[in-house]
ROSETI-61403 format. One record per residue (C-alpha): x, y, z; residue in three letters; residue number from 1. Coordinates in steps of 0.25 Angstrom, whole numbers. Layout:
BEGIN
<r px="X" py="Y" pz="Z" residuo="ALA" num="NUM"/>
...
END
This chain:
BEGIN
<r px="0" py="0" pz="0" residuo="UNK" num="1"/>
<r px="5" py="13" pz="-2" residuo="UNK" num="2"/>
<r px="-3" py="28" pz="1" residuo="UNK" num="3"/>
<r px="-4" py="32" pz="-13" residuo="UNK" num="4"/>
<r px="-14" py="43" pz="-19" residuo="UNK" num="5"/>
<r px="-12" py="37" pz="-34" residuo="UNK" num="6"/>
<r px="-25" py="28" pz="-34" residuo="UNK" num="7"/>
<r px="-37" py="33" pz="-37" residuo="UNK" num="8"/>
<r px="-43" py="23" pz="-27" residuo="UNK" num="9"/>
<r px="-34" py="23" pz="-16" residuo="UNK" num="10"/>
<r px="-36" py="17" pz="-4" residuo="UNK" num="11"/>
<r px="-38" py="25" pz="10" residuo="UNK" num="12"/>
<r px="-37" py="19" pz="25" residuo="UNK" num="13"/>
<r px="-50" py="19" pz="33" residuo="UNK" num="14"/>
<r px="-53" py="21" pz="48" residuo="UNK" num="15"/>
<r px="-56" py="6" pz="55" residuo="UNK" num="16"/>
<r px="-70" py="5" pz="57" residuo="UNK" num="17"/>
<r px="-70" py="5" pz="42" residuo="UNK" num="18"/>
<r px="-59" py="-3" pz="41" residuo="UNK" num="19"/>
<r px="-66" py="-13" pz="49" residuo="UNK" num="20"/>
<r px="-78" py="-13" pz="40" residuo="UNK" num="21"/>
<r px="-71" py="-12" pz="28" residuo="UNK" num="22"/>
<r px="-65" py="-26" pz="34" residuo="UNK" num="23"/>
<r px="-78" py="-33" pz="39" residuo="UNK" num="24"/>
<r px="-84" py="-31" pz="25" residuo="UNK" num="25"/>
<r px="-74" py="-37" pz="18" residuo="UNK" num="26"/>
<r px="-71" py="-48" pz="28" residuo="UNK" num="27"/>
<r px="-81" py="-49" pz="37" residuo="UNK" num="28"/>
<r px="-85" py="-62" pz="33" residuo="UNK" num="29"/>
<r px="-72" py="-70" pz="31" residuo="UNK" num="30"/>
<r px="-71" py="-83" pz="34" residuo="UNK" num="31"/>
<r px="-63" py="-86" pz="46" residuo="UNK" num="32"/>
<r px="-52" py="-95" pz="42" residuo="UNK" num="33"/>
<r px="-39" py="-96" pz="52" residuo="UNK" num="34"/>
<r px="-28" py="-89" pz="48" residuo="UNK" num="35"/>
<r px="-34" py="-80" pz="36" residuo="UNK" num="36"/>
<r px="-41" py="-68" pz="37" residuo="UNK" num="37"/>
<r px="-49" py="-59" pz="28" residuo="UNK" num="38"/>
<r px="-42" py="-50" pz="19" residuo="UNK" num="39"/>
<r px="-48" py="-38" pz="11" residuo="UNK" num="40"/>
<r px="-46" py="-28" pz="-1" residuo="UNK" num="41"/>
<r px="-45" py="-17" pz="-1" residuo="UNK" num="42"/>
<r px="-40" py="-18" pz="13" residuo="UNK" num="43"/>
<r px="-50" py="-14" pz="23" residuo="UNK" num="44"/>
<r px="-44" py="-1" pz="29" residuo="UNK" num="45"/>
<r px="-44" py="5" pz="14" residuo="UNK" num="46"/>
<r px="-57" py="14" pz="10" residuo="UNK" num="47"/>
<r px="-59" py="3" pz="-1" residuo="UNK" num="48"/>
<r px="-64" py="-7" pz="8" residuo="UNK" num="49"/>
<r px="-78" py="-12" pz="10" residuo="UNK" num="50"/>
<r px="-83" py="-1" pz="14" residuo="UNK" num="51"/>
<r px="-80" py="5" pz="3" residuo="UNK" num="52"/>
<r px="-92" py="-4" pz="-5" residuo="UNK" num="53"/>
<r px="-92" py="-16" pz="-15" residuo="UNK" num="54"/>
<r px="-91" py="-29" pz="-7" residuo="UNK" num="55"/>
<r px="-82" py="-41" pz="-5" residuo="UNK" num="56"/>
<r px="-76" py="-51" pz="-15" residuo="UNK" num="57"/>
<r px="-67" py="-62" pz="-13" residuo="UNK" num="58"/>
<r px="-57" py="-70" pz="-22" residuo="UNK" num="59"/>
<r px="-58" py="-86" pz="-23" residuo="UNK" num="60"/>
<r px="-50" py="-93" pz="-13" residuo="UNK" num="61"/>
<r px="-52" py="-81" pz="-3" residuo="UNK" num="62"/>
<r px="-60" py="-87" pz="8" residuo="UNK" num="63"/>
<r px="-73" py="-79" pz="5" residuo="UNK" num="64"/>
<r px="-86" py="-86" pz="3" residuo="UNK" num="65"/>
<r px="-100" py="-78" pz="-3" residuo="UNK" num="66"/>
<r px="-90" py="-66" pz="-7" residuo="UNK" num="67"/>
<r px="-90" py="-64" pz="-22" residuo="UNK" num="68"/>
<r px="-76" py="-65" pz="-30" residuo="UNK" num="69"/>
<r px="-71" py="-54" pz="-36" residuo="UNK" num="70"/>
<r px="-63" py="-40" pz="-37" residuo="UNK" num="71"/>
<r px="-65" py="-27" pz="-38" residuo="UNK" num="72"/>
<r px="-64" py="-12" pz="-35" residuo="UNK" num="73"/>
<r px="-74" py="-10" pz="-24" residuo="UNK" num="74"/>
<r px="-78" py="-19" pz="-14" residuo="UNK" num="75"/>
<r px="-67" py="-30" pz="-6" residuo="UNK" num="76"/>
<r px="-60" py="-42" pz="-9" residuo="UNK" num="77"/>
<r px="-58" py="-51" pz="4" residuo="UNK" num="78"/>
<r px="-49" py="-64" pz="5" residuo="UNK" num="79"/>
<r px="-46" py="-73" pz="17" residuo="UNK" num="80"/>
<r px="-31" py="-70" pz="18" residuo="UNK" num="81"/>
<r px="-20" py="-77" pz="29" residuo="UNK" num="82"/>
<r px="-21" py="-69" pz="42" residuo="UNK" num="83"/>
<r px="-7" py="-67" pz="42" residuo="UNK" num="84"/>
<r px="-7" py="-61" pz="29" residuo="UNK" num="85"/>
<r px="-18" py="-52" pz="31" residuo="UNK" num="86"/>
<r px="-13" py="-46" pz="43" residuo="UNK" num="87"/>
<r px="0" py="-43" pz="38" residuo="UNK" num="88"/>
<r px="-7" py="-34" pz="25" residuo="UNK" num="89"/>
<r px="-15" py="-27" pz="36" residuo="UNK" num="90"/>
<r px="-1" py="-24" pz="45" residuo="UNK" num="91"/>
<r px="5" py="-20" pz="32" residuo="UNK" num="92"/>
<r px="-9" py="-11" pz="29" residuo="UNK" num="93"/>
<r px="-6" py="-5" pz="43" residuo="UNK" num="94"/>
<r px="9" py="-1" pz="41" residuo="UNK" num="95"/>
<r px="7" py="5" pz="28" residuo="UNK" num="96"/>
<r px="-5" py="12" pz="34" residuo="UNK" num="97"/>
<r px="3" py="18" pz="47" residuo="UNK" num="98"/>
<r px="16" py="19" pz="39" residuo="UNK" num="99"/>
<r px="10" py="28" pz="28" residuo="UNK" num="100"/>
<r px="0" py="34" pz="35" residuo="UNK" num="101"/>
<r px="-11" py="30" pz="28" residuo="UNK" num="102"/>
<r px="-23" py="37" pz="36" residuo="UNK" num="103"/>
<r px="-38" py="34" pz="32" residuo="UNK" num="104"/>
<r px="-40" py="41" pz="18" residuo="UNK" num="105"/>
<r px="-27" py="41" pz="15" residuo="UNK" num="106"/>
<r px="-26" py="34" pz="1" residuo="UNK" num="107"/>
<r px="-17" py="22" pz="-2" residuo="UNK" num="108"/>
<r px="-15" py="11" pz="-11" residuo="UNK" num="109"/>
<r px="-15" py="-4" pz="-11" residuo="UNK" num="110"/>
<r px="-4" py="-7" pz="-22" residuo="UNK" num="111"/>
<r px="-2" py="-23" pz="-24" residuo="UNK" num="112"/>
<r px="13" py="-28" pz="-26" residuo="UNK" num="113"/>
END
């Protein structure tokens, strides 16, 4: 991630109680399975989460049952993930957020590597 003002649809830190929402939308029914966790996109303490609109899709193999297959722009793509895994992207969410000062509004961008 990197706080960049060159995307027309960047993404902005939120305040938690919408955090939290944004979260229980997209995972609020996943399966419980030892060792993994629910993983969402975009990330839930971005502007573009749930509570933005649209609704849930999945990918095969995800873990999600009853939730359509698909992608999009709007809306949020959940995957049940290894625990371990997941809380490392959400300590490494954290640093960039503290380390950057990335406040709420503040827009950033999600670059894949």
């Amino acid at each position: 991630m990197a706080p960049d003002r060159s995307s027309t649809r960047p993404s902005a830190p939120l305040d938690f109680p919408r955090i939290d929402s944004n979260r229980t939308k997209a995972c609020g029914s996943a399966p419980s399975v030892p060792g993994k966790s629910c993983d969402e996109y975009p990330i839930a303490t971005s502007e573009q989460g749930l509570n933005a609109g649209g609704t849930r899709r999945t990918h095969p193999g995800c873990g999600f049952t009853g939730v359509p297959a698909g992608t999009g722009r709007v809306g949020a793509s959940v995957c049940v993930i290894a625990a371990t895994e997941n809380g490392s992207q959400v300590g490494t969410n954290t640093q960039f957020f503290r380390r950057d000062r990335v406040l709420q509004g503040y827009p950033f961008n999600v670059v894949v590597q």
